[in-house]
N, C-alpha and C positions, 0 to 999 in steps of 0.2 A: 168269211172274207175279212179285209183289212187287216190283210197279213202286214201290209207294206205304207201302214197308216203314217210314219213321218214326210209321207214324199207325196203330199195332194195329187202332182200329175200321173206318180205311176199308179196310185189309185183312181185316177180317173179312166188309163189307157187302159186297166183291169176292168172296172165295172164296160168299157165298151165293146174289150173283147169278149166282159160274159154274155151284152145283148146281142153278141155279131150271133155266137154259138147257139143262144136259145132262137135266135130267127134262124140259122138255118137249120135245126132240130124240129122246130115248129115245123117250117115247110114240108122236111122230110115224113113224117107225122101224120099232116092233114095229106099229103102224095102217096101215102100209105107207103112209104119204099123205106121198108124196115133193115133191108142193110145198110143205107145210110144214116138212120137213124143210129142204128147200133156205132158204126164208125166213129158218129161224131159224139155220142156219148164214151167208147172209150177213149179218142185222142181225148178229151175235156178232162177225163180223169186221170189220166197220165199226166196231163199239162199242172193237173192241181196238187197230183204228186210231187210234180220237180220245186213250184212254188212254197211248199213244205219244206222239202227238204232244204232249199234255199234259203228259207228263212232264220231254219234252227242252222243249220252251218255258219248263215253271220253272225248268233248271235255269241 
């Protein structure tokens, strides 16, 4: 992470939606309900995808 290290708030708004995603991974987890698990693991890594490619295209 700290793809987007000149901009403290959007690294902030980033570390909060990575705590939003591991609470509700957690939940899903100890709920045992593994298609939600699965879900919210692939939207997270789709999302970290587009954040990559984001990065290299501004620069």
């Amino acid at each position: 992470y700290g793809l987007m290290g000149e901009n403290g708030s959007r690294d902030h708004a980033a570390l909060q939606h990575e705590l939003s995603i591991h609470k509700r991974l957690t939940a899903a987890i100890i709920g045992r309900d593994l298609t939600t698990a699965l879900a919210i693991f692939d939207e997270h890594q789709s999302q970290e995808a587009d954040l990559i490619h984001q990065y290299y295209d501004a620069r």
